[in-house]
C-alpha positions in Angstrom: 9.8 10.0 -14.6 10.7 6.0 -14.8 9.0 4.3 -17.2 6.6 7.2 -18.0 5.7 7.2 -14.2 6.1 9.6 -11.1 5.5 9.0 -7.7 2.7 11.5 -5.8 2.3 11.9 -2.1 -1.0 12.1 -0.7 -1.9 12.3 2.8 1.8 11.3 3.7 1.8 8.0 1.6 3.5 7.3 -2.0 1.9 6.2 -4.9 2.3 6.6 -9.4 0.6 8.3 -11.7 1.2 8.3 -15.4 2.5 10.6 -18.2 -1.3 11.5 -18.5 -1.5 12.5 -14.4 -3.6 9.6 -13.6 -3.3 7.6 -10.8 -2.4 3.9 -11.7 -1.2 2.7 -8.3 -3.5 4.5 -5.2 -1.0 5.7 -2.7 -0.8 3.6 -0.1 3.3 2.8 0.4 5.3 4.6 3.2 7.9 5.0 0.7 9.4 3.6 -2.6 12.6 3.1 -4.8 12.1 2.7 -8.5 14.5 -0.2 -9.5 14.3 -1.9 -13.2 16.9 -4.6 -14.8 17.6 -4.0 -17.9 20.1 -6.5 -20.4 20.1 -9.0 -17.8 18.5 -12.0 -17.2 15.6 -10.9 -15.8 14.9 -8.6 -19.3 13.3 -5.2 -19.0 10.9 -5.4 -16.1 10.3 -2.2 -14.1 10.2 -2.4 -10.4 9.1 -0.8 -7.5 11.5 -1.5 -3.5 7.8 -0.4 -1.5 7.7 0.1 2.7 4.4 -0.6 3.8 4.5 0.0 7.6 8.3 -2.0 9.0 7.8 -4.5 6.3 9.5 -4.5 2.2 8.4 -5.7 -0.6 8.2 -5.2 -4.7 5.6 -4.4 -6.8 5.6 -4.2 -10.8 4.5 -1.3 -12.6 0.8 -1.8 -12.3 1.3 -2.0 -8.6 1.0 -5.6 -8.6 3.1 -7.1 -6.0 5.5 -9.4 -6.8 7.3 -10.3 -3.4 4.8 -9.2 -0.7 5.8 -7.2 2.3 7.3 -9.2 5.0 11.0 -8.4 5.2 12.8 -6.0 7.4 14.9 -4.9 4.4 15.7 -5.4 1.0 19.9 -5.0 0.8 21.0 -2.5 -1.3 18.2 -0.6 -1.3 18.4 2.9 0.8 14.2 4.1 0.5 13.7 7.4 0.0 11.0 9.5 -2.0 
């Protein structure tokens, strides 16, 4: 679990739930790749690398997102379950 989160597949698309087993961000991503900074400039913030369809993008941990999907590819990021 990062950040007190899993990922769940249903109906072949990823999504979280929490420590509880409640869903806080519908699955709806083709796959993800947890990713948080920690001690760096950025602080503490928990990411998510998402596929939706051929695009990338990032949410935060309520799903938000913060860079929208519309890149090819995010480098260094190899997106698995």
């Amino acid at each position: 679990m990062i950040n007190e989160r899993a990922f769940y597949v249903d109906d072949d698309k990823v999504g979280y739930v929490n420590s509880a087993g409640q869903k806080i961000i519908v699955a709806q991503f083709d796959s993800v790749i947890p990713y948080w900074t920690c001690g760096s400039d950025y602080g503490s913030d928990h990411f998510t690398v998402v596929r939706f369809g051929e695009q990338y993008g990032v949410v935060d941990q309520g799903g938000k997102y913060v860079i929208n999907p519309q890149f090819e590819g995010l480098a260094g990021f190899s997106l698995e379950y």
